[in-house]
Steps between C-alpha positions, in 0.01 A plus 500: 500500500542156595659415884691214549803312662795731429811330270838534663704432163277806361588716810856398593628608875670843502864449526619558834660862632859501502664746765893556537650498868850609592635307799797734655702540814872525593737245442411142663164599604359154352381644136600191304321264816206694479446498115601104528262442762147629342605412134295295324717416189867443537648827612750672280773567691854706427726415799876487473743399788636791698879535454813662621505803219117558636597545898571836485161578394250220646473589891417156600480638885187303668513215214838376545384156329362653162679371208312626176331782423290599221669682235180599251210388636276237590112407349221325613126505430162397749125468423336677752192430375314384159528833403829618616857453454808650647866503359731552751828694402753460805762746504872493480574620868862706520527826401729389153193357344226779576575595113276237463229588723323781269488223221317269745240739628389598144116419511508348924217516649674503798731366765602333771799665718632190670686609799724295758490693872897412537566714220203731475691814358540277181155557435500841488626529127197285370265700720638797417437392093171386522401852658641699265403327198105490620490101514293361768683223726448283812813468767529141573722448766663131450504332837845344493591259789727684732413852439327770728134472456347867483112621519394601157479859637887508592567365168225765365671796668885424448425439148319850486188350290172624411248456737293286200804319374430095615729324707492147602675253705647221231667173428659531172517108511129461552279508221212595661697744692596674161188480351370718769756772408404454159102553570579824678686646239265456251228640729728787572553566146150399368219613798211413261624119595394495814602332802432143501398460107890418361 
């Protein structure tokens, strides 16, 4: 057996893992900003203008200045590492388009439950999913400028979460803010990770 200096173009990399995260919440919570924000192609987005014939159904309480919303949803991808890549699915957020939402979480990973603490109770429905369907999340709750800031544990307990279900303080604008969220999903829903190795 003859040792030697090792060929690359005989042992090509492995191609890297590719995991599928859902990004939900309530309408307005800052899906579309969050996917934009930690994209690292061009995200896919699927916004249309609100309009008159939608009022009835969009509750635009607490983001009176909103003026699209995403009607199908919106895509993005990170490298996390050499090794791993996430595609983020964000989620249509009223209640008309959760026909879509089994269709998205086909094959997730898992998911981040973006909430807004003006409008918490619109994050029950996503919460509420997640359980029931056995996908691991992380709560991120989107620091918006203007609204009540809350300990993580107030936000743990009126949310009525699992004692091991993540939840972090956020800036959905940031992208090192996000990518924070991100990490702790995947530990959440991959242990064997480990803290500190994504």
């Amino acid at each position: 057996m003859v040792y030697g200096h090792c060929d690359p173009d005989r042992f090509p990399a492995a191609a890297p893992v590719t995991l599928k995260i859902l990004v939900a919440g309530g309408f307005g919570v800052g899906k579309t900003t969050l996917v934009g924000a930690v994209s690292e192609i061009r995200p896919l987005r699927t916004e249309e203008l609100l309009s008159e014939v939608g009022r009835p159904f969009d509750d635009l309480a607490g983001v009176e200045a909103k003026r699209t919303t995403t009607v199908a949803m919106d895509f993005g991808r990170i490298t996390l590492r050499d090794d791993l890549v996430l595609y983020l699915f964000g989620t249509p957020g009223q209640d008309r388009f959760w026909f879509l939402w089994d269709e998205l979480a086909s094959g997730a990973l898992g998911a981040v439950v973006l909430v807004d603490t003006r409008r918490l109770e619109d994050s029950f429905a996503a919460v509420d999913y997640f359980e029931r369907r056995g996908i691991p999340f992380t709560v991120a709750v989107n620091r918006f400028e203007g609204a009540p800031h809350h300990p993580v544990s107030a936000v743990r307990e009126a949310l009525d979460i699992a004692p091991d279900t993540p939840v972090l303080l956020c800036d959905a604008r940031r992208r090192e803010s996000v990518k924070e969220v991100l990490v702790s999903v995947v530990e959440h829903a991959m242990p064997t990770v480990g803290a500190g190795r994504v």
